[in-house]
C-alpha positions as CSV (number, residue, x, y, z in Angstrom):
1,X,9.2,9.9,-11.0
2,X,7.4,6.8,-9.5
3,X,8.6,5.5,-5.8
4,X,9.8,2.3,-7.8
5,X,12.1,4.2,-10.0
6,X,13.1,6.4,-7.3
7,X,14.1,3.6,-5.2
8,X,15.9,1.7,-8.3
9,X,18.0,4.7,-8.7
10,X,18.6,4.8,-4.6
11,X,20.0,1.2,-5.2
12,X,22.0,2.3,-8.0
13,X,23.6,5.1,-6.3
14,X,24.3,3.3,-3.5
15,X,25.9,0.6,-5.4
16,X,24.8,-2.2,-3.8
17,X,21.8,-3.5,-5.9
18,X,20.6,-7.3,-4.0
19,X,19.3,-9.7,-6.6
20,X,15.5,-10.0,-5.1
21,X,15.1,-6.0,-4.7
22,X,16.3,-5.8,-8.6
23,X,13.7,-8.7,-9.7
24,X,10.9,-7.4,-7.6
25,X,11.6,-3.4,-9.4
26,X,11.5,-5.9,-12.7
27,X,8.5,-7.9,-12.2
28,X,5.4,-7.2,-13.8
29,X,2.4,-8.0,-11.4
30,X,0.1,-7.3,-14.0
31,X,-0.8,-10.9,-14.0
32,X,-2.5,-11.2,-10.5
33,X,-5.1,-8.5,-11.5
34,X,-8.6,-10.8,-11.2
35,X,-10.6,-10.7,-14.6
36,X,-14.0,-10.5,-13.9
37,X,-16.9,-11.4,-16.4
38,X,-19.2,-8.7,-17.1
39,X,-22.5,-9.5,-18.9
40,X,-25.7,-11.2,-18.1
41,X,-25.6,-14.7,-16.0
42,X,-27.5,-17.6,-16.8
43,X,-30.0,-18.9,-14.5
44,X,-28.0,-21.5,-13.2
45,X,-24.9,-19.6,-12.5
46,X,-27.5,-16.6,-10.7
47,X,-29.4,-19.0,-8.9
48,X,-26.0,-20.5,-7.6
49,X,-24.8,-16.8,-7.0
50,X,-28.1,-16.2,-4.9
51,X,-27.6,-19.6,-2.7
52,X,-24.2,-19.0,-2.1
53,X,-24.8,-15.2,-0.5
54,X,-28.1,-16.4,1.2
55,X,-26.2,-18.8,3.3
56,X,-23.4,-16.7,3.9
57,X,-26.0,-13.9,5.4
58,X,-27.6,-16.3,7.0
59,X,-25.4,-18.5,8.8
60,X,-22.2,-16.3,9.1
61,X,-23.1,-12.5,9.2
62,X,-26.3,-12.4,11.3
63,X,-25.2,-15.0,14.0
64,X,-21.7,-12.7,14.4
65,X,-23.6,-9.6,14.2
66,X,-26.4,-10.9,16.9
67,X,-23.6,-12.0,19.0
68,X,-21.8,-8.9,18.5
69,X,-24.7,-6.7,19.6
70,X,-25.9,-8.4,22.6
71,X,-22.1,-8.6,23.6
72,X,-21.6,-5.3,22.9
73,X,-25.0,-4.4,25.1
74,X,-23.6,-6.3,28.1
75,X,-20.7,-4.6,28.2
76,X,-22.0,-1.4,28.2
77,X,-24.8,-2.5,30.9
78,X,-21.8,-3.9,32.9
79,X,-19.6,-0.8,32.6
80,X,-22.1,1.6,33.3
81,X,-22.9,-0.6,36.8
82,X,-18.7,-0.2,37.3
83,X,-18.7,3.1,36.9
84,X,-22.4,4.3,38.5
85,X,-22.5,1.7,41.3
């Protein structure tokens, strides 16, 4: 028996049933599932595709990931002089 079911019949047994937990055991959230296209791209929409993750490497993950390293170096550097003197 699925959890919602389980937890409809809880409700039930219980006899107290609030409006918002019965219409969220109703509702069908079928609706938010993303539809994705699946097929060959046009040049256009690839060469924007290709822009679009070149400037996100670029200008968000390597600066966060240079940062990240040399931060994480100087800590170690730092703790190691804490901890050997």
């Amino acid at each position: 028996m699925a959890l919602k079911q389980q937890l409809m019949l809880s409700y039930h047994f219980v006899g107290i049933i609030p409006k918002r937990a019965y219409n969220f055991f109703k509702a069908d959230y079928s609706y938010r599932i993303p539809k994705f296209r699946i097929g060959p791209m046009d040049d256009n929409t690839r060469r924007r595709a290709e822009l679009r993750a070149f400037l996100l490497i670029t200008v968000i993950l390597f600066p966060v990931l240079a940062v990240a390293v040399v931060g994480g170096y100087g800590f170690l550097v730092w703790f190691l002089q804490v901890l050997t003197g």
